[in-house]
Every structure is written in C-alpha cells, then in structure tokens.
C-alpha angles and dihedrals in degrees: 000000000000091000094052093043094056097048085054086052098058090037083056087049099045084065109038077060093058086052109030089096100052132121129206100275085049084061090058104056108136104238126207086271109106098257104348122116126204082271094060092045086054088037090056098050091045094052097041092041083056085048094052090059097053086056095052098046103022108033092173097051089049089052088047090049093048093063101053094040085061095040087056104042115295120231090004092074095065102072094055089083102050085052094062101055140044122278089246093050095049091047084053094051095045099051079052094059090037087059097052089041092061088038091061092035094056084056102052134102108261088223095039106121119232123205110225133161090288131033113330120260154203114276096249094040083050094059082026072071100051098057087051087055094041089048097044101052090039081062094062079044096061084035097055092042087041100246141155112214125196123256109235130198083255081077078086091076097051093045093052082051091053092055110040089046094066088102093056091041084068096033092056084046088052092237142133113264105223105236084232119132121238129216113206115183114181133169127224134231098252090051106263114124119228130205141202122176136024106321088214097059120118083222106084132165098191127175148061121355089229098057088049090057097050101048082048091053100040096242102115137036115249084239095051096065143057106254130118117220122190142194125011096270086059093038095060097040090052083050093066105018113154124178084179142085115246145039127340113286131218107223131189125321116241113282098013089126099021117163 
C-alpha cells in the first residue's frame, strides 16, 4: 500500500504543478470534456477522492451517499463544488482531503476489498484507481492549457487497469466478451517492453504505453495514436475499452488531437 500510495501522491502533485499558477479565468478553461472546464475536472478528483475515503474508513456512510449520488444525478454532481469556490480554495481543500486519504489507505489491508461505484476492489487496485483517475483528468487539464506532460514509468498502473477491466468494458456495453485471449505488448517509457496475455494469440494490442493509456481512458482516438491492434477479438475490445467506473463514455472523435 505504501508504494501505491506514494505513486498517487506524485501523480496528485504533477498536476497540482500544471494548475498552481491559475487564476481564476484559468480555472475556467473549457477542457476537451463536453461542458467541463479545468475547474470541474479538479472539482471531480477532489469530490470522488473524498468519496474514496468514505468508502475505506465508513463503509456504511459511503453506501448511504451513493445512493443518493446516483438518485441526483451521478458524475455530474461533482463538479457542483468546485463551482462555488475559488480555484485556490478548492486546491487547498482538496490537498487536505488528499493527506487524510493516503493516511487511511497506508493502513489498510492490501486485500481488503473496498466497495466503489462499480464492482468492489482490492484495496490496491482500489487507490491503483485513483491515480488512473488523477492521471486521466489531468490529461483534459494539459490539454486544455496546451501542454505536453511527461510519461512517466506510473503509466504502469493505468495500463494494468486497462487490461484487467476488459471484462467490465463489455460488461458496461451489455455484450458478450469473445473468449478469445489477448496479447498486449507496450512499451514503456523508459524503453522495456511489458506484456499481459498469451504471446502466441492472433489477437495483439501492440505499441506505446502512452497510447495505451489514452484509448483506455477515452482521451484519444484509436487513430490518433500509434498502436497496432489485430484480429477481430482485439478490434472490438479496443472499440469500447474503459479503465474507468461508470457509464459508458464517449471519448474523443477521430483527429481532435492529430500530429
């Protein structure tokens, strides 16, 4: 857990540094994401991270709250506190809740499993979670403010997301998952390659790490990266791919962040 925890600690830090400058019309760049500035995406991290430590210390009160999160509108909700205070207080608030999250997660029992908005999890897998989420919505965050952020060797956790959630991807999209195995082969930003699945299937997902971690997380276009994808099996999961909880997202159209 103290690993984890400190990976999600520098993936909450690499963004604090892309916003830590803004005003509050900074705050309010729109992102990629249909109607959410820089402000929602921080807003949502910062609700959902304050949610993930309900569900670690009061299992019964995040029960209770998700009830009522799904009965008034879902996702949608976190946004509404970000919206109601200034970029820097929310920042403050949210480092706050950040501090007493890795505090409860470095005491848990690494099997220990955690209920969510989805299945329930591992504990690791559970704050393995939370740095996809962080990394994802910081990435609407760089692309908003135009920049390029570096890929760093935690892509490793949101790429083993990635993979393992295929089940749930089909499962969101009410098909049939093929019982056919699939090779991914990605290589890492420091140059090793990693692998997950039979090395010998027809069915490959083969390229950069990064890449990977975008078309999982809905935040680039198949076409817009550099990954190979074989065989139908491989196709169709690619299609629908979602590291994330939730309904099934939208994602980005073909050649919105081309070259």
């Amino acid at each position: 857990m103290h690993a984890i925890c400190t990976d999600l600690i520098a993936e909450h830090a690499a963004l604090d540094a892309l916003v830590e400058s803004l005003d509050e019309a900074g705050w309010n760049t729109p992102t990629p994401a249909p109607g959410w500035s820089v402000r929602d995406q921080v807003s949502h991290l910062w609700f959902f991270d304050e949610r993930a430590l309900m569900a670690l210390t009061d299992v019964e009160a995040f029960e209770a709250d998700k009830q009522l999160l799904m009965a008034g509108g879902g996702t949608d909700s976190s946004v509404l506190p970000g919206r109601a205070t200034t970029g820097a207080d929310m920042m403050s608030r949210w480092r706050e809740s950040r501090a007493r999250l890795y505090a409860a997660a470095e005491l848990t029992d690494p099997a220990a499993r955690i209920p969510w908005y989805g299945p329930a999890m591992g504990a690791r897998s559970f704050i393995t979670a939370r740095l996809m989420e962080t990394w994802a919505h910081g990435q609407d965050v760089a692309d908003a403010l135009g920049v390029q952020r570096e890929a760093t060797e935690r892509l490793r956790h949101v790429a083993h997301i990635g993979v393992r959630a295929r089940p749930f991807s089909y499962a969101i999209n009410q098909m049939t998952m093929p019982t056919d195995e699939i090779s991914v082969v990605l290589t890492a930003p420091n140059g090793e390659v990693v692998t997950w699945g039979p090395s010998d299937s027809t069915q490959q997902v083969h390229g950069p790490m990064l890449d990977f971690c975008l078309v999982v997380t809905q935040r680039r276009h198949l076409v817009d990266t550099n990954l190979s994808v074989q065989g139908h099996a491989a196709v169709e999961w690619i299609s629908i791919a979602q590291a994330f909880a939730g309904a099934p997202g939208v994602g980005r159209e073909p050649g919105q962040f081309a070259g």
